[in-house]
C-alpha positions in Angstrom: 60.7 100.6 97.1 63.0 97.6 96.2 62.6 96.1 92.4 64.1 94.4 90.1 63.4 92.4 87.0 64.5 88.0 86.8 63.6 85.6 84.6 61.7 82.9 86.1 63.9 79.4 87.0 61.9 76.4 84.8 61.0 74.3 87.5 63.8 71.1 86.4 66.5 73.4 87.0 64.9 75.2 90.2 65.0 71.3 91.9 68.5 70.7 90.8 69.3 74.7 92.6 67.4 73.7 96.0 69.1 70.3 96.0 72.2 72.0 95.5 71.7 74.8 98.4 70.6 72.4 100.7 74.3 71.0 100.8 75.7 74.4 101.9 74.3 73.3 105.5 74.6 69.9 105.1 75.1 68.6 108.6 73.7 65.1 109.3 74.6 63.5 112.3 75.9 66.3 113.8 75.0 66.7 117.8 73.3 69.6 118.8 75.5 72.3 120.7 75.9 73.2 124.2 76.6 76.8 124.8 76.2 78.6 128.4 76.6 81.7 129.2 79.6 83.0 130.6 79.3 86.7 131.0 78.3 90.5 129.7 80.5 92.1 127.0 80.2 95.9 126.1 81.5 97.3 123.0 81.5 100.4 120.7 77.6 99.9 119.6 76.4 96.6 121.6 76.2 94.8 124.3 75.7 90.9 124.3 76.1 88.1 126.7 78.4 86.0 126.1 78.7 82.4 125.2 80.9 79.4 126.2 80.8 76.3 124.0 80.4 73.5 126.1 81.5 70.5 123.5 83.4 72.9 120.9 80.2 71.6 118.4 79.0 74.9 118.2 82.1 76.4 117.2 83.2 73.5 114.8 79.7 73.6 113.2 80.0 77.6 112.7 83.5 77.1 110.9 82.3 74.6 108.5 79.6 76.8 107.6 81.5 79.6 107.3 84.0 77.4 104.5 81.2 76.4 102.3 79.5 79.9 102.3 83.2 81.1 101.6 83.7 78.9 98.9 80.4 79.8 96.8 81.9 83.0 97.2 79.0 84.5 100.1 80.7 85.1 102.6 83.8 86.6 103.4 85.3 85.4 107.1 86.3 88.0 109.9 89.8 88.4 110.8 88.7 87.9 114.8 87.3 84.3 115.9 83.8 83.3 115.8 82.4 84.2 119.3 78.9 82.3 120.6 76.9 85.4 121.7 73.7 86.6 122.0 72.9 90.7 121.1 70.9 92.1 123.8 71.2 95.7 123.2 72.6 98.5 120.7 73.0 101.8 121.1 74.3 104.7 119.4 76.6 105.9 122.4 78.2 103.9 125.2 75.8 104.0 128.3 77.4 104.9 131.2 76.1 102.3 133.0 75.3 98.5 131.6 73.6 96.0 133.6 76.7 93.1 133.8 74.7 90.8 135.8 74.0 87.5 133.5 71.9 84.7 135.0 73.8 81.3 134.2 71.7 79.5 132.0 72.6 76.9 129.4 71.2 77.0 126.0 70.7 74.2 123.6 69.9 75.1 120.0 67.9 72.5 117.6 68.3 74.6 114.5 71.2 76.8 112.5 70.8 79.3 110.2 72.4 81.2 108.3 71.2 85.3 108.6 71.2 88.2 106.1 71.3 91.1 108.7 70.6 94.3 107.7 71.4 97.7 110.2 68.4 100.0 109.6 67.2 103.4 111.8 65.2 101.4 113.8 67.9 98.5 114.5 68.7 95.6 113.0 66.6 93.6 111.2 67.3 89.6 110.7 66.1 87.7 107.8 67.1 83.5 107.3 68.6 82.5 104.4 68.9 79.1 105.0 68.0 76.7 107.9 68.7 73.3 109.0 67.6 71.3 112.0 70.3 70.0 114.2 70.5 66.3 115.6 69.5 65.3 119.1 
């Protein structure tokens, strides 16, 4: 079990701390992303299908984020480029064969979010932080 002892926020304060982390994803007017997918990738531990930004929105978008979150000290960047992907298996050891068939499909997301993701025995598990809806 998970505890731990805070002090309450006094409600003032607690307004002036949602208005304040409701800039981190402060995207108004932005255009909602078009990604498609381009193909299968296999690694070490997963295997995902991977994503081509149509308009470079997506990827823009994700940068920004990634700045502000780096700049309230939350995040800390990887050294490899952002790639648009979505996880569609793990596994402990490499099959030796992986399905690398990906139906073209394009995908048009009307939200971001920023995830806490957290590997456990049974897999992943995905909680959001912090959401915003996307223009469009």
């Amino acid at each position: 079990m998970r505890v731990f002892v805070g002090y309450p926020v006094p409600a003032a304060a607690g307004n002036a701390l949602a208005e304040w982390a409701a800039g981190a994803l402060a995207i108004e007017g932005v255009p909602r992303p078009r990604f498609v997918t381009r193909g299968f990738r296999a690694t070490r531990g997963v295997g995902m299908v991977v994503l081509h930004d149509e308009t470079d929105v997506g990827t823009t978008l994700a940068g920004r984020v990634q700045e502000r979150l780096e700049a309230l000290s939350l995040y800390m960047r990887e050294r490899r480029p952002w790639l648009p992907h979505v996880t569609v298996t793990r596994w402990k050891e490499h099959p030796t064969r992986v399905r690398t068939y990906v139906p073209v499909m394009e995908i048009v997301p009307s939200e971001i979010a920023v995830y806490l993701s957290v590997l456990r025995v049974g897999g992943a598990q995905y909680d959001v932080l912090e959401s915003a809806a996307l223009g469009g």
